[in-house]
TIVOKOL-278691 format. One record per atom (N, C-alpha, C): residue number from 0; atom name; x, y, z. Coordinates in Angstrom, 1 decimal, m for minus. Layout:
<marfi k="NUM" a="CA" x="X" y="Y" z="Z"/>
...
% end
This chain:
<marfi k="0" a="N" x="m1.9" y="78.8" z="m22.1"/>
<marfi k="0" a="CA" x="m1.4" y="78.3" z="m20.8"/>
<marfi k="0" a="C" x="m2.4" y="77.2" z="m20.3"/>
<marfi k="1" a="N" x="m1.9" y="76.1" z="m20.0"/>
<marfi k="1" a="CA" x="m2.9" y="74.7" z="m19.1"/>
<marfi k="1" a="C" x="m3.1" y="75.3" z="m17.8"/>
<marfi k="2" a="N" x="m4.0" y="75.2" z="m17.8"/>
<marfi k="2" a="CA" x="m4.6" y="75.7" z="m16.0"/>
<marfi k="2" a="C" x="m4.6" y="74.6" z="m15.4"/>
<marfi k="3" a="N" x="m3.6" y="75.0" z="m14.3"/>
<marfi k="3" a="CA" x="m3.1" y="74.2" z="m13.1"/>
<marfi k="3" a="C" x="m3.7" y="72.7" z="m12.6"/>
<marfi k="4" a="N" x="m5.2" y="72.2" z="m12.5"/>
<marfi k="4" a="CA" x="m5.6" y="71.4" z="m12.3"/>
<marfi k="4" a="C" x="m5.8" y="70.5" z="m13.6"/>
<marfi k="5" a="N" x="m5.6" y="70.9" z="m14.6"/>
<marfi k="5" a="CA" x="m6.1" y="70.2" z="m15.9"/>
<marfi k="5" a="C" x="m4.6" y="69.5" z="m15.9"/>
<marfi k="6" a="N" x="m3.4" y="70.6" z="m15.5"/>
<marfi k="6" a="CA" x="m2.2" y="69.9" z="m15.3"/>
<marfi k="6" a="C" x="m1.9" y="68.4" z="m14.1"/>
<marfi k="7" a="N" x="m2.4" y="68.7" z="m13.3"/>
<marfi k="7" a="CA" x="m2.8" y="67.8" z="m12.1"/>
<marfi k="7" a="C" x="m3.3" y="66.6" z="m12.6"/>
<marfi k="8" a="N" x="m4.5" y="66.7" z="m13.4"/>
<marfi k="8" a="CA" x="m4.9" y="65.8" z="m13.8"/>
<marfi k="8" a="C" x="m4.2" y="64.8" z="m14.7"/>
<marfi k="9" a="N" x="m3.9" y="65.4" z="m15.7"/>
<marfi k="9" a="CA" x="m3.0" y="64.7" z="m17.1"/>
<marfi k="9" a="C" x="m2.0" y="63.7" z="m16.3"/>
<marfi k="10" a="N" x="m1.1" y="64.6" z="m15.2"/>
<marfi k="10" a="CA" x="m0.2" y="63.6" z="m14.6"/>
<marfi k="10" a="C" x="m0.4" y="62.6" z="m13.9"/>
<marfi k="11" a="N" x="m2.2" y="62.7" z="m13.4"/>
<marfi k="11" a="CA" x="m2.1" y="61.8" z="m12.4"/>
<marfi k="11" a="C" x="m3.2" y="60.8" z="m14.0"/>
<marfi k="12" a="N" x="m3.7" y="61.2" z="m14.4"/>
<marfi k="12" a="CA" x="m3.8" y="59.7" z="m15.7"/>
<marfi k="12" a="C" x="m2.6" y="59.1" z="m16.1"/>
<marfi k="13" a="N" x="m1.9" y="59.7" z="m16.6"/>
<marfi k="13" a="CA" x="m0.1" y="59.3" z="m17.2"/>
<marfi k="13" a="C" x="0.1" y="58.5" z="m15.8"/>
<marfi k="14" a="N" x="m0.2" y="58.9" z="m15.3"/>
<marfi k="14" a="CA" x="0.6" y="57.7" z="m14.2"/>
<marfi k="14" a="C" x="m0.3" y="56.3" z="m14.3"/>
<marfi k="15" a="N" x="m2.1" y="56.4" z="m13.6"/>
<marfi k="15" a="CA" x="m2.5" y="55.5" z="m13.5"/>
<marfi k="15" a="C" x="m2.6" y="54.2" z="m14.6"/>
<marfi k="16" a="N" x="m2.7" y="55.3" z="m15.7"/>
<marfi k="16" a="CA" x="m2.8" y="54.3" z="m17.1"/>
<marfi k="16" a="C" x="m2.0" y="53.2" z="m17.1"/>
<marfi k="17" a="N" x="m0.6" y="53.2" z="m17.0"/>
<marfi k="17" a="CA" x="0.4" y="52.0" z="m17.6"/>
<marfi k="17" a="C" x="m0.1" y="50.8" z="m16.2"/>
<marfi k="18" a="N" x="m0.4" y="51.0" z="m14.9"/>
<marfi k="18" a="CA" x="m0.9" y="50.7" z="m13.8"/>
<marfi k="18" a="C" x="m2.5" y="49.3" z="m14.3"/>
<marfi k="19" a="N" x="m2.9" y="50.2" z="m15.1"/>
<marfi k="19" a="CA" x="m4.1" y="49.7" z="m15.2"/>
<marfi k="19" a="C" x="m3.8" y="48.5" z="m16.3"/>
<marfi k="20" a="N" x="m3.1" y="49.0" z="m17.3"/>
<marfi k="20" a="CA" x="m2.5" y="47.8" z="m18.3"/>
<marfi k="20" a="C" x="m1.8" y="46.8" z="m17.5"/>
<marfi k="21" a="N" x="m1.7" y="47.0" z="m16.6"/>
<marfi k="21" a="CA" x="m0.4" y="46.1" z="m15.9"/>
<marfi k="21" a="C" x="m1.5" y="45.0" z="m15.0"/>
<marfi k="22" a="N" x="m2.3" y="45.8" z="m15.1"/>
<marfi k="22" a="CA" x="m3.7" y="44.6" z="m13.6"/>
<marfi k="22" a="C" x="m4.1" y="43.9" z="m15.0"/>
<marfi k="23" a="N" x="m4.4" y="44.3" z="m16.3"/>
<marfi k="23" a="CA" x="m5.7" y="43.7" z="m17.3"/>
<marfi k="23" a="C" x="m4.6" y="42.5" z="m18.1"/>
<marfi k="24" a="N" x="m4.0" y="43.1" z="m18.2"/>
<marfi k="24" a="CA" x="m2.5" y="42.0" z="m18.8"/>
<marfi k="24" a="C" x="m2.7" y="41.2" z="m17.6"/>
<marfi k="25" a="N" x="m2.3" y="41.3" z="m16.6"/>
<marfi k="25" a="CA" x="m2.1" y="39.8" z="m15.4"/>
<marfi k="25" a="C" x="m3.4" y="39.1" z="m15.5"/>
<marfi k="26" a="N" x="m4.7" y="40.0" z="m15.6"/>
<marfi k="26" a="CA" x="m5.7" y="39.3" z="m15.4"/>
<marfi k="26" a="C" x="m5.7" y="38.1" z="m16.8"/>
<marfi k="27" a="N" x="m5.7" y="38.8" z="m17.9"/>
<marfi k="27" a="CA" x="m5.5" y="37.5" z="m19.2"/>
<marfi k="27" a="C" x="m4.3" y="36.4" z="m18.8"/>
<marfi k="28" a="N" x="m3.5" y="37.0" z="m18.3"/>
<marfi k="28" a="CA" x="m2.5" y="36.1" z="m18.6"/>
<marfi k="28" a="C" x="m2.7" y="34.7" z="m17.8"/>
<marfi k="29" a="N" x="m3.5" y="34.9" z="m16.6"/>
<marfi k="29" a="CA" x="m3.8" y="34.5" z="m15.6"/>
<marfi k="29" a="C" x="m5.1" y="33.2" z="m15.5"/>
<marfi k="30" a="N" x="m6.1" y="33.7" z="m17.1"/>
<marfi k="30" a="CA" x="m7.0" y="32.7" z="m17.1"/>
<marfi k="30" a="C" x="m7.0" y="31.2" z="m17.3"/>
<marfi k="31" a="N" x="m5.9" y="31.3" z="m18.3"/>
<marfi k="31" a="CA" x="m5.9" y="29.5" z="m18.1"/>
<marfi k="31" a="C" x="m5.5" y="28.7" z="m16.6"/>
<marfi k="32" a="N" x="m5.1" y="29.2" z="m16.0"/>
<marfi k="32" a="CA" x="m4.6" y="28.7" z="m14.8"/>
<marfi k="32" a="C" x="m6.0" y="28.5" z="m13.6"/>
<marfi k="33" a="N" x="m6.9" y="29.4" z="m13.8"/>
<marfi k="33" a="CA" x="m8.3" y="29.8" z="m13.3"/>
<marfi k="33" a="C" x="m9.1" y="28.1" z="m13.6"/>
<marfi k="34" a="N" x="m8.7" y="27.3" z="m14.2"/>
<marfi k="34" a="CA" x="m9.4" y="26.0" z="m14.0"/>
<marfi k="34" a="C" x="m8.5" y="24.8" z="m13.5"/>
<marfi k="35" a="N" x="m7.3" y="25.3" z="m12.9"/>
<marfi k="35" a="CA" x="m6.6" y="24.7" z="m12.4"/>
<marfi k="35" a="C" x="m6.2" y="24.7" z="m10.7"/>
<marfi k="36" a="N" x="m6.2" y="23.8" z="m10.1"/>
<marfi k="36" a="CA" x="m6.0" y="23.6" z="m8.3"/>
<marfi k="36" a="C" x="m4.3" y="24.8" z="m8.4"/>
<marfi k="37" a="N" x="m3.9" y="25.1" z="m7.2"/>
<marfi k="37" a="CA" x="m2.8" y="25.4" z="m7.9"/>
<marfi k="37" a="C" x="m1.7" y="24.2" z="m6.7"/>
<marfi k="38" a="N" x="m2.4" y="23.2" z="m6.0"/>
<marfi k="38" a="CA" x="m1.9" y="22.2" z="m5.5"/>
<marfi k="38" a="C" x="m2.9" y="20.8" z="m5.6"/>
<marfi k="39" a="N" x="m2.6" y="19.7" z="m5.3"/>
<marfi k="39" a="CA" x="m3.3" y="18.8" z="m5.4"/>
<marfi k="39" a="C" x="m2.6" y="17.7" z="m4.5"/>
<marfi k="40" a="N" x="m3.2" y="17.3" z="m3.3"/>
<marfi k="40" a="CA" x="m3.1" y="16.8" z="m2.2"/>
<marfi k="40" a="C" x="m3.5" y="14.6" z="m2.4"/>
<marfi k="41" a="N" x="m2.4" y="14.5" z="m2.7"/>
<marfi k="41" a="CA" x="m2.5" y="12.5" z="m3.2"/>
<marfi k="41" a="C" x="m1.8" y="11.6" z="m1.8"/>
<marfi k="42" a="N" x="m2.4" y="10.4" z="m1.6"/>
<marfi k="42" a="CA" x="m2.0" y="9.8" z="m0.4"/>
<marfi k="42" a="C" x="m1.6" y="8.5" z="m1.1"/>
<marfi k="43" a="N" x="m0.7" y="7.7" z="m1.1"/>
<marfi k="43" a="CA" x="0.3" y="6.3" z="m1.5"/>
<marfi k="43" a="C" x="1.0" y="5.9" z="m0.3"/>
<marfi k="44" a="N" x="0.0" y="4.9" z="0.0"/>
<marfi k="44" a="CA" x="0.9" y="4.1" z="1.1"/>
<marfi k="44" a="C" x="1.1" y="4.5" z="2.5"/>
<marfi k="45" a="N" x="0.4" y="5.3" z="2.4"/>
<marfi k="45" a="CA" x="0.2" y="6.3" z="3.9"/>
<marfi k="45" a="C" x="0.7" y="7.2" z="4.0"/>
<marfi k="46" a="N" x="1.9" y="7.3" z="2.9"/>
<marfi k="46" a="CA" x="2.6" y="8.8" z="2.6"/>
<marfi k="46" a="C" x="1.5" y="9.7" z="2.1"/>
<marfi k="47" a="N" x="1.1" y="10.8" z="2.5"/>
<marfi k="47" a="CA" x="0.6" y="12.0" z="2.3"/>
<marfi k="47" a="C" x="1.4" y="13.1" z="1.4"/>
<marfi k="48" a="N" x="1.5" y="13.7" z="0.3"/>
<marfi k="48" a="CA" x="2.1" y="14.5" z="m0.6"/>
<marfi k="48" a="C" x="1.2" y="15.3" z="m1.3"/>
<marfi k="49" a="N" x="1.9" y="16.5" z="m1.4"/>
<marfi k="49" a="CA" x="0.9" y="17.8" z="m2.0"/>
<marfi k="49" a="C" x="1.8" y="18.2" z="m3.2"/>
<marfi k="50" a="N" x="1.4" y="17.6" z="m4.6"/>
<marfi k="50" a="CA" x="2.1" y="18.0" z="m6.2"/>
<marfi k="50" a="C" x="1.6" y="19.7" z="m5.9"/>
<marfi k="51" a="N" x="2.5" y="20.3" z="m6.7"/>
<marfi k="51" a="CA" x="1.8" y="21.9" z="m7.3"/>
<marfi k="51" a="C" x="2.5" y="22.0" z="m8.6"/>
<marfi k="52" a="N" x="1.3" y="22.6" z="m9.1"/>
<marfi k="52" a="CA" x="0.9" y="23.2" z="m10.3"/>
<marfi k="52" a="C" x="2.7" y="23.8" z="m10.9"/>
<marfi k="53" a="N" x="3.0" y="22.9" z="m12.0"/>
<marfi k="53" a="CA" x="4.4" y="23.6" z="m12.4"/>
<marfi k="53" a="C" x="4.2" y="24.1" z="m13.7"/>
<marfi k="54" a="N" x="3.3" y="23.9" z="m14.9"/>
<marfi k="54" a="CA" x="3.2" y="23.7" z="m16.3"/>
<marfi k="54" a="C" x="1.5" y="24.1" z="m16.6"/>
<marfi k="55" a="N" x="1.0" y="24.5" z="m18.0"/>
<marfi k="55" a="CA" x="0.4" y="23.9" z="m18.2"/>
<marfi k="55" a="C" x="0.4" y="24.3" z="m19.9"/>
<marfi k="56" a="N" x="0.5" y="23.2" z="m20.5"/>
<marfi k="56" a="CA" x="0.6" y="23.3" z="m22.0"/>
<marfi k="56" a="C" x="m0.2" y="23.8" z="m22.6"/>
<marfi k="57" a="N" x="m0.2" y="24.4" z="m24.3"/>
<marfi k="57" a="CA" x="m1.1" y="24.7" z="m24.7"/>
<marfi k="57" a="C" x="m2.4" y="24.0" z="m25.3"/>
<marfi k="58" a="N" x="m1.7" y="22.6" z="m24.9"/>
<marfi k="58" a="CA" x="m3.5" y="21.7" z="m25.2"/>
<marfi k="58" a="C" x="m4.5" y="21.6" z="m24.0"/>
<marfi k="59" a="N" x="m3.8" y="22.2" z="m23.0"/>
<marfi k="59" a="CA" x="m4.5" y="21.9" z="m21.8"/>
<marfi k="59" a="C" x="m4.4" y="21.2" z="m20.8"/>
<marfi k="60" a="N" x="m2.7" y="20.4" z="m20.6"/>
<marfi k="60" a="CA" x="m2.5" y="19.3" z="m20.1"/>
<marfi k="60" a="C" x="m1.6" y="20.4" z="m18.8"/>
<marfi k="61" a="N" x="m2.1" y="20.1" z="m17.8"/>
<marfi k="61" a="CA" x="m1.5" y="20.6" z="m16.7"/>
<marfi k="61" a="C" x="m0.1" y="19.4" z="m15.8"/>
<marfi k="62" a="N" x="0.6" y="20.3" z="m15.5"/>
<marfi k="62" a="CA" x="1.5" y="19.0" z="m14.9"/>
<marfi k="62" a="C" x="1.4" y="18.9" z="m13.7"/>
<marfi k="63" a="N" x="2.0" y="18.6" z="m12.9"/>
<marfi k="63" a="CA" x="1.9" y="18.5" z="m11.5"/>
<marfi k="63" a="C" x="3.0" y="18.2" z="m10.9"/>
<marfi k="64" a="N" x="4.4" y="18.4" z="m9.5"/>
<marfi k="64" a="CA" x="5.3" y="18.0" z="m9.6"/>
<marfi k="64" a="C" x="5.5" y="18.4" z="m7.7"/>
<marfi k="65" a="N" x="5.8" y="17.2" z="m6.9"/>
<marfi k="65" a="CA" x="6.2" y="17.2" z="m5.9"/>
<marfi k="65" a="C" x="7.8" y="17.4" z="m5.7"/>
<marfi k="66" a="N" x="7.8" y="17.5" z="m4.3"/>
<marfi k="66" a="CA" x="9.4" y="17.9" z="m3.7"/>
<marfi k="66" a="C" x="9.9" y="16.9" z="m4.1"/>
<marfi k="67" a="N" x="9.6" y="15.3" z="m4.2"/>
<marfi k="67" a="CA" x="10.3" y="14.3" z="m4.5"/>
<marfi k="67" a="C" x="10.5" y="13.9" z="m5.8"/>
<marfi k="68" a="N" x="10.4" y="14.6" z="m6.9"/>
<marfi k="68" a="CA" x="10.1" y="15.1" z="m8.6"/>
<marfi k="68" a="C" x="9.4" y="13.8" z="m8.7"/>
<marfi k="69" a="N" x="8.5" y="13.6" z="m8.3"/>
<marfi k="69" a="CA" x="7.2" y="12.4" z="m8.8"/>
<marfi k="69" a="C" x="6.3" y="13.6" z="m9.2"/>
<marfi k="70" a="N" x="5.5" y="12.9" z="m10.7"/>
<marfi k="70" a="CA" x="5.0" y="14.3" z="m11.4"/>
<marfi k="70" a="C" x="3.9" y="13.5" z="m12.1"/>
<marfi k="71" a="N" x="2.7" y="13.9" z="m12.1"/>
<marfi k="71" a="CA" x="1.3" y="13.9" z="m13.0"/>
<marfi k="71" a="C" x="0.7" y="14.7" z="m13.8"/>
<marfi k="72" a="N" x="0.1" y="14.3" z="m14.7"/>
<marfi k="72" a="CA" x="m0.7" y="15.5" z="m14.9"/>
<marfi k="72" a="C" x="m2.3" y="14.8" z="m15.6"/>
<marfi k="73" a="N" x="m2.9" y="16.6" z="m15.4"/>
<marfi k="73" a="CA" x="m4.3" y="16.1" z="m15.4"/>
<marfi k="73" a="C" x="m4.3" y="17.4" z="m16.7"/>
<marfi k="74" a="N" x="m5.7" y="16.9" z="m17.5"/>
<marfi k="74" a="CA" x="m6.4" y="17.8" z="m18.1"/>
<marfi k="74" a="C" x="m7.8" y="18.3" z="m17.5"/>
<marfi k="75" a="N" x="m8.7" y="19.1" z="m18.6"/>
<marfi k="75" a="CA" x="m10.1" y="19.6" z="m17.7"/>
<marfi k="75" a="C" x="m10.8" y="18.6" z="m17.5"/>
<marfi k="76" a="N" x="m11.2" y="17.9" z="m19.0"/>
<marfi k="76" a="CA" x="m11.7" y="16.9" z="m19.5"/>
<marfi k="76" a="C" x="m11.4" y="15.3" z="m18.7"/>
<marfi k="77" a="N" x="m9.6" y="15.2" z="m18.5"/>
<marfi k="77" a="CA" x="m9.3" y="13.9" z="m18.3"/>
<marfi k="77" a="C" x="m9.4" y="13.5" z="m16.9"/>
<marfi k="78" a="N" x="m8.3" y="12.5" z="m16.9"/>
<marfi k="78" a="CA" x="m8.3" y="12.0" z="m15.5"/>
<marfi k="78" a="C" x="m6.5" y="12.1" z="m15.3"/>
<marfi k="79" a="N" x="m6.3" y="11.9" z="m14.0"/>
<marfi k="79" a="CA" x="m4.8" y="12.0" z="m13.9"/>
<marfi k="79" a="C" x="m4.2" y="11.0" z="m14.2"/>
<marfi k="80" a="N" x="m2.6" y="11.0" z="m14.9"/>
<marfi k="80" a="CA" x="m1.7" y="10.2" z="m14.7"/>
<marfi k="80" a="C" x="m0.3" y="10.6" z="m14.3"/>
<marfi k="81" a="N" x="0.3" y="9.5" z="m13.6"/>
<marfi k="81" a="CA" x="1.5" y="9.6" z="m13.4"/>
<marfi k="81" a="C" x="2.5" y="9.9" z="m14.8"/>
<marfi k="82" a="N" x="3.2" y="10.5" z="m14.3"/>
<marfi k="82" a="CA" x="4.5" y="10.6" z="m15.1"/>
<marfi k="82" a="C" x="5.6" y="9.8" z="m14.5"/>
<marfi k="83" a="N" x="6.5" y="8.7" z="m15.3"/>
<marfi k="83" a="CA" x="7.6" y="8.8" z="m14.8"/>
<marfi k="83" a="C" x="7.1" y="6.9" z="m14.1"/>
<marfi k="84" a="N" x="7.6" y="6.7" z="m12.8"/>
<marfi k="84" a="CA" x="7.2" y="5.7" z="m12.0"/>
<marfi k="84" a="C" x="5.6" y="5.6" z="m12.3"/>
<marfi k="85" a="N" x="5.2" y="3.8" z="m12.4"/>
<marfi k="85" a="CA" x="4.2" y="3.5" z="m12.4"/>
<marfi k="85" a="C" x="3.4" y="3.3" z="m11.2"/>
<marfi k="86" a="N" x="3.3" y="4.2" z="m10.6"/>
<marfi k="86" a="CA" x="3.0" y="4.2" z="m9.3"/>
<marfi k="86" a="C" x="1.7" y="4.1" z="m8.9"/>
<marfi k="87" a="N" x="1.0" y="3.7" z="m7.7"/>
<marfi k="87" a="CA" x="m0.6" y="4.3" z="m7.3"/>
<marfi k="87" a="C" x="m0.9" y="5.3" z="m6.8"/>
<marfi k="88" a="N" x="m1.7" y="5.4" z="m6.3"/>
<marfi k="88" a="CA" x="m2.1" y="6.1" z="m5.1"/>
<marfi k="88" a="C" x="m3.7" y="6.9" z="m5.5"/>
<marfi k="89" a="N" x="m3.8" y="8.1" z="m4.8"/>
<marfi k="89" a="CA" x="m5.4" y="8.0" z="m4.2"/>
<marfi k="89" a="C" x="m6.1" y="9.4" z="m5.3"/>
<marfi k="90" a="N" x="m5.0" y="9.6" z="m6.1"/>
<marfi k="90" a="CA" x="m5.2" y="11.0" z="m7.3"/>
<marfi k="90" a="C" x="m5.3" y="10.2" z="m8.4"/>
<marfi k="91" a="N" x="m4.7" y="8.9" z="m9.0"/>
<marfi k="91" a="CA" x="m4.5" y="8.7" z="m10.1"/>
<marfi k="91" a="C" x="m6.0" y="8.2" z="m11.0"/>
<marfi k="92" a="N" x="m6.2" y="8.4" z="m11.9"/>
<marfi k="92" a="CA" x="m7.7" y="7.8" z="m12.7"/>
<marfi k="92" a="C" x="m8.8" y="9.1" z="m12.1"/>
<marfi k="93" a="N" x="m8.5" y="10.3" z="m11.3"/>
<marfi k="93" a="CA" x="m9.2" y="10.8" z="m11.0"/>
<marfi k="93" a="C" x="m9.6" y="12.2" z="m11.9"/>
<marfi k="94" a="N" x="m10.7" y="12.9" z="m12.1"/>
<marfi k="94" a="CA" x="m10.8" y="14.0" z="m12.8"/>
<marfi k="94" a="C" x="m10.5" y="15.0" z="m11.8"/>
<marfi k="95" a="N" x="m10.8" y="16.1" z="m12.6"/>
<marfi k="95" a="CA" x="m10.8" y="17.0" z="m11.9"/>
<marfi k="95" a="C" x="m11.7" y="17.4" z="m10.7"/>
<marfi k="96" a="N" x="m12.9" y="17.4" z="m11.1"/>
<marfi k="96" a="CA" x="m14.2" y="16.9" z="m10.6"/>
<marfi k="96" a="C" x="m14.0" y="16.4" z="m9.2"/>
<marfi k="97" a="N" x="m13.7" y="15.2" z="m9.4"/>
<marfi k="97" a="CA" x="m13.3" y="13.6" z="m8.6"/>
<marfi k="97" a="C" x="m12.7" y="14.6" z="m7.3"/>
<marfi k="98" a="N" x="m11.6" y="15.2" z="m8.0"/>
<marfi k="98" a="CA" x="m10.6" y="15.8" z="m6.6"/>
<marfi k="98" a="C" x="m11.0" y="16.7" z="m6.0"/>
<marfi k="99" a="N" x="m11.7" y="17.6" z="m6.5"/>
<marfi k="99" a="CA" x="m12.4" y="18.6" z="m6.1"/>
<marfi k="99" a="C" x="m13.1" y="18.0" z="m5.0"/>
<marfi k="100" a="N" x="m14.2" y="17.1" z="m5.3"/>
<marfi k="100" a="CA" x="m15.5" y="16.4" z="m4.5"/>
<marfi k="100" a="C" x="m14.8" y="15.7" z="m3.1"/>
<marfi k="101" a="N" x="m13.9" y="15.1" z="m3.5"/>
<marfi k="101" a="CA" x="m12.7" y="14.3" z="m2.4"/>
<marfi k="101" a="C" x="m12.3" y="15.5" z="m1.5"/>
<marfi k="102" a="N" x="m11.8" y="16.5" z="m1.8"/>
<marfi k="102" a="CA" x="m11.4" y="17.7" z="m0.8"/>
<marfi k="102" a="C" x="m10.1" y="17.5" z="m0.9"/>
<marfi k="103" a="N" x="m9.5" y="17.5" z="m2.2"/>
<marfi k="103" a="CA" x="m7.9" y="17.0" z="m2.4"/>
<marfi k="103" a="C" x="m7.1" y="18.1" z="m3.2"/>
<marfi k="104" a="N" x="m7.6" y="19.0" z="m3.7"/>
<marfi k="104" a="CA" x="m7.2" y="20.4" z="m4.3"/>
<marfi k="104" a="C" x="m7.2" y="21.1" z="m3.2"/>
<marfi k="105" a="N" x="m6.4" y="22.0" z="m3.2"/>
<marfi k="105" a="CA" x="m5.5" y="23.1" z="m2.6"/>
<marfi k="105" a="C" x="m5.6" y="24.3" z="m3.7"/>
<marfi k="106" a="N" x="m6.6" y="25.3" z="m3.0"/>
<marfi k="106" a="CA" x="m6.8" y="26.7" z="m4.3"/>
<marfi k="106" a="C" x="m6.2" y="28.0" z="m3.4"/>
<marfi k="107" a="N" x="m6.4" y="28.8" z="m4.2"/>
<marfi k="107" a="CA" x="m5.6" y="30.1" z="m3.9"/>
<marfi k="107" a="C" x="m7.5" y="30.7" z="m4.5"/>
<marfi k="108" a="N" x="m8.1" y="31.4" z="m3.9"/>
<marfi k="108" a="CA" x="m8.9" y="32.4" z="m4.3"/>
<marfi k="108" a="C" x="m8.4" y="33.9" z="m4.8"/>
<marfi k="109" a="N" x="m8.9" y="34.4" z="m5.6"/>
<marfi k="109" a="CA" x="m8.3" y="35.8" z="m5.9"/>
<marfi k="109" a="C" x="m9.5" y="36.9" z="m5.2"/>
% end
């Protein structure tokens, strides 16, 4: 016979365990994104617009995509470009770095 608290116990591991796989899985799945803004704040023409984070491929190319489907993307290494319209504004040729230092990313802390 299991004595009563050894029983207690088993159930309450059986429980926690699948719980704990479930935080360690999100946390990997979660790292590539960990060097990414998960918004990026660009000004054109006096219009003010905030792209967010929709993509990011497996070479490392992040995309970027506003309400008005105008879309860039940046790598770690690179600098931004537009997708789509050849457009300006105050994010493009910039690193990551660049936008950071500018105060133009938009993060989520964990």
């Amino acid at each position: 016979m299991i004595h009563p608290s050894i029983r207690v116990l088993s159930v309450a591991i059986a429980c926690i365990l699948p719980l704990a796989g479930i935080c360690v899985s999100q946390a990997r799945a979660a790292e590539p994104f960990d060097q990414f803004p998960v918004a990026v704040a660009c000004e054109y023409k006096g219009l003010y617009q905030i792209f967010y984070l929709t993509r990011l491929e497996a070479d490392g190319v992040a995309t970027y995509v506003n309400p008005s489907k105008l879309a860039g993307t940046i790598s770690v290494g690179g600098t931004a470009k537009a997708l789509g319209e050849p457009i300006g504004g105050s994010c493009l040729g910039k690193t990551l770095e660049q936008l950071k230092a500018s105060g133009q990313v938009l993060d989520l802390k964990r």
